[in-house]
N, C-alpha and C positions, 0 to 999 in steps of 0.2 A: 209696578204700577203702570209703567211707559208701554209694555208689551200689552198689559191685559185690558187696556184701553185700546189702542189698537185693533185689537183682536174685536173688541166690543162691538166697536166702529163696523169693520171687516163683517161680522156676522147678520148685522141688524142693515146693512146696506145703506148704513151712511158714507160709505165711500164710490157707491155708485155714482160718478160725477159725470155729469154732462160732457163729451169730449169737446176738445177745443176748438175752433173756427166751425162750427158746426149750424151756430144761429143763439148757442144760450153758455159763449163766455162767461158772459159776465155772473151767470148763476154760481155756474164751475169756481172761479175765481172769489166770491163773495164767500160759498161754503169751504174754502178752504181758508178763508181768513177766521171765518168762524170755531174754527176745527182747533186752529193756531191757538185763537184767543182764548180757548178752555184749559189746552196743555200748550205749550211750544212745541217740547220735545215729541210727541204724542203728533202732533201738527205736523212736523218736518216728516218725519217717517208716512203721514198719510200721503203725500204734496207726490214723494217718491212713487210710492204703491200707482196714485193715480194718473201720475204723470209713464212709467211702465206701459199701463194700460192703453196709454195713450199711443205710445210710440207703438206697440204692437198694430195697433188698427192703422197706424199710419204706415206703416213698413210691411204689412200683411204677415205678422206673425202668429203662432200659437196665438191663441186666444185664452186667457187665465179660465184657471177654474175653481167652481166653486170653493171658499176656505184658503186660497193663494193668497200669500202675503208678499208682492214684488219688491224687490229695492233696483235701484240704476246706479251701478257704483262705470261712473265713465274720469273716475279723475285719472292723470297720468301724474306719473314721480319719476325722476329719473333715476331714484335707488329702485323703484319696484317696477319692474316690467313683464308685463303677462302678454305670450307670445300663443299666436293661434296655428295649428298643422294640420293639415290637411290627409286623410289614408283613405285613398278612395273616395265614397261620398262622406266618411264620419269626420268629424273635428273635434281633437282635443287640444285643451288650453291649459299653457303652463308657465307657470311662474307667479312672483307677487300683486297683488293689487291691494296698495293702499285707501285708506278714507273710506271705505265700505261699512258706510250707517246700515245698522239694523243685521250686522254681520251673523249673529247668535239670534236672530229675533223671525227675518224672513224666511219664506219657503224657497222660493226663487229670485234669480238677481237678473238682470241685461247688462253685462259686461264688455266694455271694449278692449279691444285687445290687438295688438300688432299683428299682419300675418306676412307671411314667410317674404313679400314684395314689399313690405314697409307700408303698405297700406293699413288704416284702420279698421277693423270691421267692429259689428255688434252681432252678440250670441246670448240666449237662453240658456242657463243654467239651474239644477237643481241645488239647492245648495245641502240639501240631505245629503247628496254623494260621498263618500268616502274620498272620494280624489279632493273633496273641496274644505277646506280645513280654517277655522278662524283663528287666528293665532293670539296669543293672550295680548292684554290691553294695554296701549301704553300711553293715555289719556290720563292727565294728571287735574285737568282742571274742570271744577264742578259743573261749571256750565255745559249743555248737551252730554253730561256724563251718561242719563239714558238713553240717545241714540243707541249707544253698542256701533260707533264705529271705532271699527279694527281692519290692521291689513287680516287681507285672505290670501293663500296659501294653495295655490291649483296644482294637480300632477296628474297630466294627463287625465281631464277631467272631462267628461263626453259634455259635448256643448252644440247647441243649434244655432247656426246663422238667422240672422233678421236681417231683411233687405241685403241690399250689396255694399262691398265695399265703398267706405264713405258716405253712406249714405244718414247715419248718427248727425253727423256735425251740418252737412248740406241739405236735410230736410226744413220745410217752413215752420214745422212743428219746433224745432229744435227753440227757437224764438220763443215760440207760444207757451210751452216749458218754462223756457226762462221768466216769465211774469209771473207763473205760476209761482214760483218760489218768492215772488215780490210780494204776491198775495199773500201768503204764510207771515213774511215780516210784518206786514202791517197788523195783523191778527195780533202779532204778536207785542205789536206797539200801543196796541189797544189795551191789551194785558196789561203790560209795564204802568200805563198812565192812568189805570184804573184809579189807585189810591189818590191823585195828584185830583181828579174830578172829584172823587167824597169830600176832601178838605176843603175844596175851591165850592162846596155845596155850603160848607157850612155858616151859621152866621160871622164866626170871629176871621172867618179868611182875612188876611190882610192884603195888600193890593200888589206886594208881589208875587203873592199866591196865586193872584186871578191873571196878573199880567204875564207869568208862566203858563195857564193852563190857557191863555190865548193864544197863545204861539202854541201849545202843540197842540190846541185845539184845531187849530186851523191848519198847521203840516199834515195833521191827519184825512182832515177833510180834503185837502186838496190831492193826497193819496189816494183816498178814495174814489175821487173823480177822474184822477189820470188813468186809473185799472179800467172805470166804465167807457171811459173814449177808447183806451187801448182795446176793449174787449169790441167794441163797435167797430172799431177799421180791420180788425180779422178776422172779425165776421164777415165783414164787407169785399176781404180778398184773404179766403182763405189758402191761397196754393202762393201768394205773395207776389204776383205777378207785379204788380209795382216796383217792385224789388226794398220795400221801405219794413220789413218784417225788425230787422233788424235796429233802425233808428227807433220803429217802435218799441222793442223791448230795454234800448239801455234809456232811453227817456224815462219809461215808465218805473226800471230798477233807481234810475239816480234819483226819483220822484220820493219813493217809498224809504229809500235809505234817509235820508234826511229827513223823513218825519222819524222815522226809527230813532237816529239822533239827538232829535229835538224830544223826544219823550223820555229815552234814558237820561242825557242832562238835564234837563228841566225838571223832571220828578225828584233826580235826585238833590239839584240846589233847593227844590223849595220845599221838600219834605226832611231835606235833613239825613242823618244816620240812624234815627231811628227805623224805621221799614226795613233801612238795607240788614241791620243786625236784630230786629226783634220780632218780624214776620217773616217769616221761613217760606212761606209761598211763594211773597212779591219778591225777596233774597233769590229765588231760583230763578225766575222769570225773567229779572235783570241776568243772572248770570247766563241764562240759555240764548236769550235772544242777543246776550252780546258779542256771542259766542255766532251763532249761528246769521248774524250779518257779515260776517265776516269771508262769507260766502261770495258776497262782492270782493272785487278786487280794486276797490278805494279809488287810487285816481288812475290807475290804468284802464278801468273802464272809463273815466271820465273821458281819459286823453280819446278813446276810442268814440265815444259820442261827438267829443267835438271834432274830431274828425269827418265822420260821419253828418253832424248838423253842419259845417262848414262847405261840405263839397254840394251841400243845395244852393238851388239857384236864390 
């Protein structure tokens, strides 16, 4: 279901998103939270594909074509390491990469990878090649069980440079990504809290029904608002000369996480065990999206924010 949505997506050009600090963020960001709040899992994998897109036009790579399905698998492991070589002008890439959403699903990935100076780089990869292998699953829990991430499995794998080395992590883009993914969450907090607004509609509500769907009524709105101010200041300095890219984007993730929170608990205190064991829908939707916050890293981004809001004047 998770791929042929996707693909749906992909064909009819709803994944045509406006690229980021461009002048129409906040469109980009708004339809991706929409995309979310239909599937998650379906959401997370577009968030990828468009945010790909993005890094290519920001780093002057290939350009996708028609029918590509991108993924960005940049996490590092320290049991999985995928190293880049250099023979002449060609480059192949070898070894593991784990967390690779949409492993069995996409065409193409942008992969980071080690190279022979301990520098990072990023490269284009087919992932039809025979050198690039996804290795079976070893996902045990239902939430984002349809991503399809799996480690991948490279040998000597022909692979294309994008930008220079370092240039993944040290882009303004890099940031602008990262909101991207906040958008997705909140989509998908929308989701989650769907059931929690029909009850809070109904006459027999009782008042901690309504005094729960005010609290995430309002974490959500206030999500929503910190995505539009965020999409406004990078518009306003797209290349981040301020140097503030960064405060903007863990603001805007600690914003969205915590309506995310406030929708998974509050739904589930006020609606009870019924939804989570007798609707199969809203049962996935809590399980993906709880799954798929986890994206953040809790309070080490926090420590990092206040770091960061700390050293302003």
């Amino acid at each position: 279901m998770t791929a042929g949505l996707v693909r749906q997506w992909l064909e009819s050009g709803r994944l045509d998103l406006p690229l980021p600090a461009a002048g129409q963020t906040v469109e980009r960001w708004q339809r991706l939270a929409d995309l979310t709040e239909s599937d998650i899992v379906a959401g997370r994998l577009a968030e990828a594909h468009a945010d790909a897109v993005a890094i290519l036009a920001e780093l002057g790579g290939p350009a996708p074509r028609a029918g590509e399905l991108w993924a960005v698998w940049a996490a590092e492991a320290p049991d999985a390491v995928l190293t880049a070589s250099t023979r002449g002008e060609a480059v192949a890439l070898s070894g593991t990469k784990a967390w690779c959403s949409g492993a069995g699903l996409c065409t193409n990935a942008l992969v980071t990878a080690r190279l022979e100076d301990g520098k990072r780089g990023l490269f284009a990869v087919r992932t039809a090649d025979p050198a690039v292998r996804a290795l079976p699953s070893t996902w045990w829990n239902a939430g984002m069980a349809g991503s399809d991430t799996r480690s991948v499995q490279f040998t000597s794998a022909a692979a294309v440079p994008v930008g220079d080395p370092g240039d993944y992590l040290n882009r303004p883009g890099f940031w602008h990504g990262a909101i991207g993914v906040a958008a997705c969450w909140l989509g998908g907090a929308r989701a989650v809290a769907a059931p929690l607004y029909l009850r809070a509609g109904r006459e027999s509500a009782d008042a901690h029904t309504l005094a729960h769907l005010g609290a995430v009524d309002a974490a959500l709105a206030a999500a929503a608002a910190t995505l539009v101010v965020s999409a406004s200041r990078i518009d306003l300095d797209p290349f981040n000369q301020s140097g503030d890219a960064e405060l903007v984007a863990r603001r805007a993730r600690a914003v969205v996480e915590s309506a995310v929170d406030e929708a998974i608990t509050r739904t589930g205190r006020a609606l009870g065990p019924g939804p989570l064991v007798q609707d199969a829908p809203h049962a996935r939707r809590v399980a993906d999206l709880t799954v798929y916050i986890r994206q953040s890293h809790a309070e080490r981004d926090l420590e990092a924010l206040g770091r960061l809001a700390g050293s302003r004047p």
